[in-house]
C-alpha positions in Angstrom: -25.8 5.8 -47.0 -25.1 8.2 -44.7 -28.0 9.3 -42.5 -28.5 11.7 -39.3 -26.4 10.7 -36.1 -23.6 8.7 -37.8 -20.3 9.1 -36.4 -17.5 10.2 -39.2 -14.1 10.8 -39.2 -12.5 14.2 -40.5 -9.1 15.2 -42.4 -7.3 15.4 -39.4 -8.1 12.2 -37.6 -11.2 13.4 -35.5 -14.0 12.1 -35.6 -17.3 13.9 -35.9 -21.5 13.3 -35.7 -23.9 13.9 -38.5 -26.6 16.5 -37.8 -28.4 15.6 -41.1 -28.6 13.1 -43.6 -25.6 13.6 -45.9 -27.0 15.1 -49.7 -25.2 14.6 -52.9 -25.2 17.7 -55.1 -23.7 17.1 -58.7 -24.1 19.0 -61.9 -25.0 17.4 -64.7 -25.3 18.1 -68.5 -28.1 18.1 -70.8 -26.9 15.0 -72.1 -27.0 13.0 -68.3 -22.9 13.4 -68.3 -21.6 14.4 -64.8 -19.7 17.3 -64.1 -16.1 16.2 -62.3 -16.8 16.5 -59.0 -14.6 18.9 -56.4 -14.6 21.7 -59.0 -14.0 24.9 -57.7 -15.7 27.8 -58.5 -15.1 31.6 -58.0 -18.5 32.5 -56.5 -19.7 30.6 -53.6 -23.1 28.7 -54.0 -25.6 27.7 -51.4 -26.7 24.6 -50.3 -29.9 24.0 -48.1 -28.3 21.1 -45.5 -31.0 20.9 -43.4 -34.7 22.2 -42.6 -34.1 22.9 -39.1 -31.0 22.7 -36.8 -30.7 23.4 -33.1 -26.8 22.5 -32.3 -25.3 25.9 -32.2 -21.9 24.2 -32.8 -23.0 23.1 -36.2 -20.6 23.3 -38.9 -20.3 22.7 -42.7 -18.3 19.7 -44.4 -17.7 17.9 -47.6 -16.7 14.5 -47.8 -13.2 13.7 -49.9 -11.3 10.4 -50.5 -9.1 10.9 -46.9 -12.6 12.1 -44.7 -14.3 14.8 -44.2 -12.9 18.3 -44.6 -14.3 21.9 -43.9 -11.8 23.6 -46.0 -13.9 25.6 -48.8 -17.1 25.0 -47.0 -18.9 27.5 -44.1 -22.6 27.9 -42.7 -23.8 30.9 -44.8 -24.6 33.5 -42.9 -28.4 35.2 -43.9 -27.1 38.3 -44.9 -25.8 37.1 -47.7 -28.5 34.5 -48.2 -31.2 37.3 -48.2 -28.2 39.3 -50.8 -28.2 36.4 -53.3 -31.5 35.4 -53.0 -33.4 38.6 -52.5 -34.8 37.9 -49.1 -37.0 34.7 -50.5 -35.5 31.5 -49.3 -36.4 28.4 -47.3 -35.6 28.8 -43.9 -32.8 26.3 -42.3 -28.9 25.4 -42.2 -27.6 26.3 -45.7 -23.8 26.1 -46.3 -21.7 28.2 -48.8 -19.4 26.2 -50.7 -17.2 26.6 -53.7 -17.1 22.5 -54.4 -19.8 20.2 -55.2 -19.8 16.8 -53.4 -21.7 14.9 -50.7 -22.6 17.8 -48.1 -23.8 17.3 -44.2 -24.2 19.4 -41.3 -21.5 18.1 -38.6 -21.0 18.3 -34.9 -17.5 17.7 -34.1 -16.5 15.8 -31.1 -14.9 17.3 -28.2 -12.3 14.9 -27.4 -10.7 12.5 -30.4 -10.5 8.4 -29.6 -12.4 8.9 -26.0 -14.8 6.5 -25.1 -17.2 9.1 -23.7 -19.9 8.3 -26.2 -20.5 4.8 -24.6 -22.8 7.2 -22.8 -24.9 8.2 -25.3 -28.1 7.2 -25.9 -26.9 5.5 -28.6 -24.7 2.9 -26.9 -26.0 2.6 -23.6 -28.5 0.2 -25.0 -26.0 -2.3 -25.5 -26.2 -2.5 -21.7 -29.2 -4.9 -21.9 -27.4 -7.2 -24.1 -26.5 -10.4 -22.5 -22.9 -11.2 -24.3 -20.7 -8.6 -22.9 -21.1 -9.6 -19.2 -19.5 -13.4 -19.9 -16.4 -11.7 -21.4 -12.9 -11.9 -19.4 -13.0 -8.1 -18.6 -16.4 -7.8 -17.9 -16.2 -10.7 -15.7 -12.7 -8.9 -13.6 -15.0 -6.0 -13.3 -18.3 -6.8 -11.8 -16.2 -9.8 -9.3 -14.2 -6.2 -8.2 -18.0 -4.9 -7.4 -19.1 -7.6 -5.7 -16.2 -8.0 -3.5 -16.5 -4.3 -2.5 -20.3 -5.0 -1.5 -18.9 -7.8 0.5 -16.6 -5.4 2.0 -18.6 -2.5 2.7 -21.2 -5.0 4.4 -18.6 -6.4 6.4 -17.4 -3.2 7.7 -20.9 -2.3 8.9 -21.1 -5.5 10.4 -17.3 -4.6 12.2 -18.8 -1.4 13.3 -21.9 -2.7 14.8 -20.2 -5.3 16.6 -17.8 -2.5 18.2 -20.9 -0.2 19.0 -22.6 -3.7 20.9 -19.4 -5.0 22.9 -18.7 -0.7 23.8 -15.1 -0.9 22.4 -15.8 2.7 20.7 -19.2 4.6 19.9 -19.2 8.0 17.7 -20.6 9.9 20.8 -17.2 9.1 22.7 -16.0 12.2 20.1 -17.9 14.5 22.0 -15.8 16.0 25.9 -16.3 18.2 28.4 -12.5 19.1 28.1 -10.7 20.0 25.3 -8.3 17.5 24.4 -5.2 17.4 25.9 -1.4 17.5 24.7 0.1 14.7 23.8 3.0 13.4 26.2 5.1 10.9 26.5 6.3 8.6 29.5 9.9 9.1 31.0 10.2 5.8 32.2 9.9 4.9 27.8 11.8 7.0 26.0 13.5 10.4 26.4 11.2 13.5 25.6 12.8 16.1 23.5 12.6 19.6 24.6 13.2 18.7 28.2 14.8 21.5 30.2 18.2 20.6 31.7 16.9 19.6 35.0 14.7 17.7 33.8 17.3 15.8 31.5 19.3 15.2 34.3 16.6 13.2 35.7 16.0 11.3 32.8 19.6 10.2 32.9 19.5 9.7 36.1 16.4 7.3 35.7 17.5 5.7 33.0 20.8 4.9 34.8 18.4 3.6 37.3 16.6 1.4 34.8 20.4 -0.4 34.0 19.8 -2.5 37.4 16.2 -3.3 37.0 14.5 -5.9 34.8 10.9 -4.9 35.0 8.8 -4.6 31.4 9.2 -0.9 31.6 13.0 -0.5 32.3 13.5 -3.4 29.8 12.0 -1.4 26.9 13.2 1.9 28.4 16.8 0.2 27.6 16.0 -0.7 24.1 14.3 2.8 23.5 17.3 4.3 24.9 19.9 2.2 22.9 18.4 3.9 20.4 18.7 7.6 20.8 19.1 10.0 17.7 22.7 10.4 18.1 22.7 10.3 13.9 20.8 10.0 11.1 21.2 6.0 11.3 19.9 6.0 14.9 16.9 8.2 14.0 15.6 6.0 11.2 16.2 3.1 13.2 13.8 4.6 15.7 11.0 5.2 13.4 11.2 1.6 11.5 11.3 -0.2 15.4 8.8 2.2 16.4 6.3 1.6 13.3 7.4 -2.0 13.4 6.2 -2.2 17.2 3.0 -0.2 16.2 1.8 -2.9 13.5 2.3 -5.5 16.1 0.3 -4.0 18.9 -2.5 -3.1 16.4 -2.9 -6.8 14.9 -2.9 -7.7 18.7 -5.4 -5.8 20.0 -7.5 -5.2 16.2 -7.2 -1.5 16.6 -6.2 1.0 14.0 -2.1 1.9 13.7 -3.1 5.9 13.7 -5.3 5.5 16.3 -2.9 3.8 18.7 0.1 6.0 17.6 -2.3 8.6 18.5 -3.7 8.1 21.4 -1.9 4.8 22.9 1.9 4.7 22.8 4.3 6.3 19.7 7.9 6.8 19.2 7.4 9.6 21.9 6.4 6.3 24.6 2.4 6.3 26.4 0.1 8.9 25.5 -0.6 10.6 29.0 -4.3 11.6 29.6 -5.6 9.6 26.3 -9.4 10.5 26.2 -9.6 7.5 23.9 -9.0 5.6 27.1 -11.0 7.5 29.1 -14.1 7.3 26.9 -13.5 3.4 26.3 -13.0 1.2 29.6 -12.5 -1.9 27.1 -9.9 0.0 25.5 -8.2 1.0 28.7 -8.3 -2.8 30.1 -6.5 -4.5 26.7 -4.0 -1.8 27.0 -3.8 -1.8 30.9 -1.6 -5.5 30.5 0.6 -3.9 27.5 3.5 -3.1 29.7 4.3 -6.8 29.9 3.0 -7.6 25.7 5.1 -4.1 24.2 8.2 -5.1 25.3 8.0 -8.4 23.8 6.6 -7.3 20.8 9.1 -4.6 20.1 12.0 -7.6 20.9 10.1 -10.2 18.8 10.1 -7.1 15.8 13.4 -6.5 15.8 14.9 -9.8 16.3 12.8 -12.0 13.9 13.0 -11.0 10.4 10.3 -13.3 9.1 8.5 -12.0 11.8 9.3 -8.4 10.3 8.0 -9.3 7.0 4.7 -10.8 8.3 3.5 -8.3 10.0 4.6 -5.9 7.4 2.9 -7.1 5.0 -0.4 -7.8 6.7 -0.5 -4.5 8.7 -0.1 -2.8 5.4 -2.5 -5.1 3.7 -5.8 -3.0 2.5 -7.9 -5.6 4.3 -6.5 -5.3 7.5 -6.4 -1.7 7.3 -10.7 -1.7 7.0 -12.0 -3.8 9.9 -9.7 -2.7 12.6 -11.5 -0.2 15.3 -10.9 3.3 14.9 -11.3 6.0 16.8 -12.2 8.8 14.0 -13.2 7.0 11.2 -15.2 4.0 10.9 -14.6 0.7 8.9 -17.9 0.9 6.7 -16.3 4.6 5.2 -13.0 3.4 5.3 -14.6 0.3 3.1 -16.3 2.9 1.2 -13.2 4.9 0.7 -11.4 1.5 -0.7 -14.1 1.3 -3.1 -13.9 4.8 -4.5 -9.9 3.9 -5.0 -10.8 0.5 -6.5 -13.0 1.5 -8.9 -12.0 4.8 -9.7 -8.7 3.3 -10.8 -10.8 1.4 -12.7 -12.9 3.6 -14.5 -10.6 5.8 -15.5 -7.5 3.2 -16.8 -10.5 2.7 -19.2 -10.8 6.5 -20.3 -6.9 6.7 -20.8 -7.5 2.9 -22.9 -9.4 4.6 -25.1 -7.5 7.9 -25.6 -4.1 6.3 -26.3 -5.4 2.9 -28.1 -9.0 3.6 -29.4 -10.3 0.2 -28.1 -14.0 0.3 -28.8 -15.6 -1.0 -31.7 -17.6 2.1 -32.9 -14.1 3.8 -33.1 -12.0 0.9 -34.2 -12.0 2.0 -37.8 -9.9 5.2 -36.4 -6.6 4.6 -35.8 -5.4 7.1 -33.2 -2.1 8.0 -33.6 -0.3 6.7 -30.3 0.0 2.6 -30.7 -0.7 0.9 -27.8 2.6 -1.4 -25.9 2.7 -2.9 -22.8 4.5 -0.5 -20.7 2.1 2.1 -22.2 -0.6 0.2 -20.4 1.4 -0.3 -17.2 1.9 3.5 -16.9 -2.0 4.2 -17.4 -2.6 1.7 -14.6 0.0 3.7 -12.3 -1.4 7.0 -13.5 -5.1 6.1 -13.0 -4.2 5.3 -9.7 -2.0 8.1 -8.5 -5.1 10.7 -10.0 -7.7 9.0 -7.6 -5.6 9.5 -4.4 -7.2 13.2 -4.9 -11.0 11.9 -4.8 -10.3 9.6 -1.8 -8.2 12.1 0.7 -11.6 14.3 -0.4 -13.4 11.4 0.7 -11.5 10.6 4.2 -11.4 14.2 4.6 -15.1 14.3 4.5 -15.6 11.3 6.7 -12.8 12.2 9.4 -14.4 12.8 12.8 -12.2 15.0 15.7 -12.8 15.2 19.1 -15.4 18.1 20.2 -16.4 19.9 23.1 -19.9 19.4 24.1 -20.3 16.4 26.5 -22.6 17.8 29.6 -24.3 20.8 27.4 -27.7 19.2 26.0 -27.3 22.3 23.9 -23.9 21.8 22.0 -24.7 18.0 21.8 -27.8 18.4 19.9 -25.7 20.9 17.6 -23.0 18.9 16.9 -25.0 16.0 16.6 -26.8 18.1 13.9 -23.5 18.9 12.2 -22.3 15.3 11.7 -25.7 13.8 10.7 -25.4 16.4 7.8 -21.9 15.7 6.6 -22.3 11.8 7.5 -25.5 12.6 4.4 -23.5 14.4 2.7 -20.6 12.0 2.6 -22.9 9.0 2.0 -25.0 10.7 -0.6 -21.9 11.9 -2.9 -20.0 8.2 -2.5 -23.2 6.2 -3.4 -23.5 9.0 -6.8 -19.8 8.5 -7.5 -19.7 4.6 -6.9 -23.0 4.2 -9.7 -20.5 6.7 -12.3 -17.9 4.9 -11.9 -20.0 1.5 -12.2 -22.1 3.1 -15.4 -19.1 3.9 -17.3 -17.2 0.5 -16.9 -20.3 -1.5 -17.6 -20.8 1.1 -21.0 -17.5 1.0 -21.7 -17.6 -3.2 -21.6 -20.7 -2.9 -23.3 -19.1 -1.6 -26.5 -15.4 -2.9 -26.4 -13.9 -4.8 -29.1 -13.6 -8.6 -28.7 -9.8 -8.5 -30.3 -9.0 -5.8 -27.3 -9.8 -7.4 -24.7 -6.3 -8.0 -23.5 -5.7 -4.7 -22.8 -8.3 -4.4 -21.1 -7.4 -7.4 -18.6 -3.8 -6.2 -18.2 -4.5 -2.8 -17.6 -7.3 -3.6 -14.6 -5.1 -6.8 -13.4 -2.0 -4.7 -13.2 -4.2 -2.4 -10.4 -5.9 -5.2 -8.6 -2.7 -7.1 -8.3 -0.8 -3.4 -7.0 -3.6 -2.3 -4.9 -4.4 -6.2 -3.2 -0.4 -7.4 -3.4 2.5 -5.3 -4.6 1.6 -2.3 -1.9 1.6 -4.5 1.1 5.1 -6.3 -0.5 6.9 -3.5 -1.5 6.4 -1.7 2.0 7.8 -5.4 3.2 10.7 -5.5 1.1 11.6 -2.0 1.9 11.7 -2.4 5.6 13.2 -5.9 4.9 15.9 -4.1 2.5 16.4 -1.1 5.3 17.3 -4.0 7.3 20.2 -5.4 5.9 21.5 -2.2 3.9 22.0 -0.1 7.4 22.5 -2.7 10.2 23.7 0.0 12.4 20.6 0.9 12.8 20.1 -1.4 15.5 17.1 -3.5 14.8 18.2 -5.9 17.0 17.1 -4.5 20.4 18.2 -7.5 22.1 21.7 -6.9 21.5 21.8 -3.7 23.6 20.3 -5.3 26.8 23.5 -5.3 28.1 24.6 -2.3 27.4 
């Protein structure tokens, strides 16, 4: 029996929900013999489907051997109702037809093989069964939302502890001074855009760096071994430079960006750092660095285990949460990681069900893509390339700069004002989004099909196992690779001591 909210599946592969209960109309003889049925007739006749209606997308349908079809079957329109009737009938959703069968009032579904009605108030209830949280998939899931609770508590708990021991504070943002241009150190490396005079002294220091063995004129020499005479030289630059970088902020726990920002880059120290300025525990673990960065940027480039190591745990999503950071802090950053995480997660589901029709209310619809493995591989890599957009939205929101304002009550107060709203803002939208994503996996659990549940587990494994493993190794192997394909690069600093 067909009955009011049943979901049905058309001619052409969609599927559709009933609005009414489905009525059989037949003709029959004096003698109780039927009339065949799908006879076509050359007046239409009206059929009164329903006593009231409020979907204004309603539509007309007749059920044949392949599914429902809409060919030969329209709402009648009251015009014509009032013309064949004489202005006396019953109000309600009446169809004109030229067959007799088993009529209904349909609503045809947006999307074919989705799985946005796990949504509906239909399905959700399935939610407060207790079966579907002991499957495999189910269980992947809700251990991925645990651990990002554990994370995002842990980065709150990073954050305070930097706020108590004064290694950075949100109010450091705010400077009397605009901040300054960033420069870089002769003694280091050699600053592009120098005037001629000025590169003459740079030779002529560097030439009197070749007699000297001090930290500085040690890594001066390496730096300078270095110089983008080619393309070679220039790309060895940037991999001993970034190389150097992950070292020193593993050493001191601090944030890569932040210390290529406002520490030492490829360009050598950061002169007049107001990171330093603001933070005197900052400025004391990097006071000692021109002793530690020469022997990190030797131990880098002569060591390639050591390469690989640090590699692969600087690039690691862990690592890349609880460090300090000057602009944005580790509990957003965690936050951030979570929208990526689960995101990925969420909508690898949606893409499930559009290519493979997973879910057991849509299981007797075959949609006509089959699923394979690599299909689900590339839904795994296309879910998570799509939430990249969401999470630079995200940092973007969270990002903070350095402002004017330290001294002026006024300005403080102001900007103060400004960041508490977007600091809401950014809180308010992430907690929204985390529960939608975390609705529709649970829903979409809820309702998958026991025999599907592999895909399920590949699909969300193939993410977890990319996101927490394959990033971090692939950016090791490249460097690795980089390595040994173009050894003139000169990623063996030692080797040019002597030079």
């Amino acid at each position: 029996v067909l009955q009011e909210g049943d979901i049905v599946r058309l001619v052409s592969g969609r599927r559709a929900r009933l609005l009414a209960d489905a009525i059989d109309v037949s003709v029959v003889f004096s003698g109780g013999q039927h009339w065949p049925i799908n006879v076509s007739m050359e007046q239409p006749i009206y059929i009164r489907v329903a006593a009231t209606l409020t979907e204004n997308s309603s539509m007309c349908a007749f059920l044949t051997e392949s599914g429902w079809s809409m060919e030969g079957v329209r709402p009648a329109l009251p015009e014509e109702l009032a013309a064949a009737m004489g202005g006396e009938y019953l109000p309600g959703f009446w169809c004109a037809t030229t067959h007799l069968t088993i009529f209904a009032a349909i609503l045809e579904l947006a999307v074919a093989c989705t799985n946005i009605e796990v949504l509906s108030s239909q399905l959700l209830p399935r939610l407060l069964e207790s079966s579907w949280p002991t499957r495999a998939p189910a269980v992947l899931v809700l251990s991925t939302v645990a651990c990002c609770v554990v994370i995002l508590l842990a980065a709150n708990v990073a954050d305070r502890r930097a706020r108590l021991r004064d290694v950075w504070r949100q109010q450091n943002l705010l400077t009397a001074i605009p901040p300054s241009r960033v420069s870089c150190c002769p003694s280091l490396c050699r600053c592009q855009g120098k005037s001629g005079q000025a590169g003459k002294a740079q030779k002529s220091e560097n030439q009197e760096a070749a007699d000297s063995t001090g930290p500085q004129q040690r890594i001066g020499r390496m730096l300078g071994s270095l110089q983008p005479r080619s393309w070679a030289r220039r790309m060895g630059i940037r991999v001993m430079v970034r190389g150097t970088l992950q070292s020193l902020a593993l050493l001191l726990w601090v944030d890569e960006q932040s210390l290529q920002t406002h520490v030492w880059n490829g360009q050598g120290w950061v002169q007049g750092s107001l990171v330093l300025a603001k933070s005197k525990l900052l400025a004391t673990w990097t006071a000692n660095l021109d002793e530690e960065l020469p022997r990190l940027y030797a131990a880098w480039g002569c060591r390639r285990w050591r390469r690989a190591v640090v590699s692969f745990s600087a690039c690691h999503p862990f690592l890349g949460i609880f460090p300090v950071s000057v602009h944005l802090t580790s509990a957003k950053r965690a936050m951030i990681f979570s929208h990526f995480l689960l995101g990925s997660l969420a909508m690898s589901s949606l893409f499930i069900s559009v290519t493979t029709g997973v879910l057991d209310v849509t299981s007797d619809f075959d949609c006509p893509v089959e699923d394979d493995t690599l299909r689900l591989l590339i839904i795994a890599a296309v879910s998570m390339a799509l939430n990249s957009l969401p999470r630079l939205f995200f940092r973007y929101l969270g990002f903070r700069y350095f402002a004017e304002g330290a001294g002026d009550a006024g300005k403080v107060r102001k900007k103060w004002r400004e960041w508490l709203v977007v600091d809401t803002l950014f809180w308010l939208l992430s907690f929204v989004w985390q529960a939608g994503y975390i609705l529709f996996l649970c829903a979409f659990l809820a309702s998958l099909a026991p025999a599907d549940e592999s895909k399920c587990l590949l699909c969300f494994g193939t993410i977890l196992v990319a996101k927490f493993l394959a990033s971090p190794l692939s950016r090791m192997l490249g460097r690795a690779w980089k390595g040994i394909r173009h050894p003139s690069w000169g990623l063996n600093p030692t080797g040019n001591l002597n030079r």
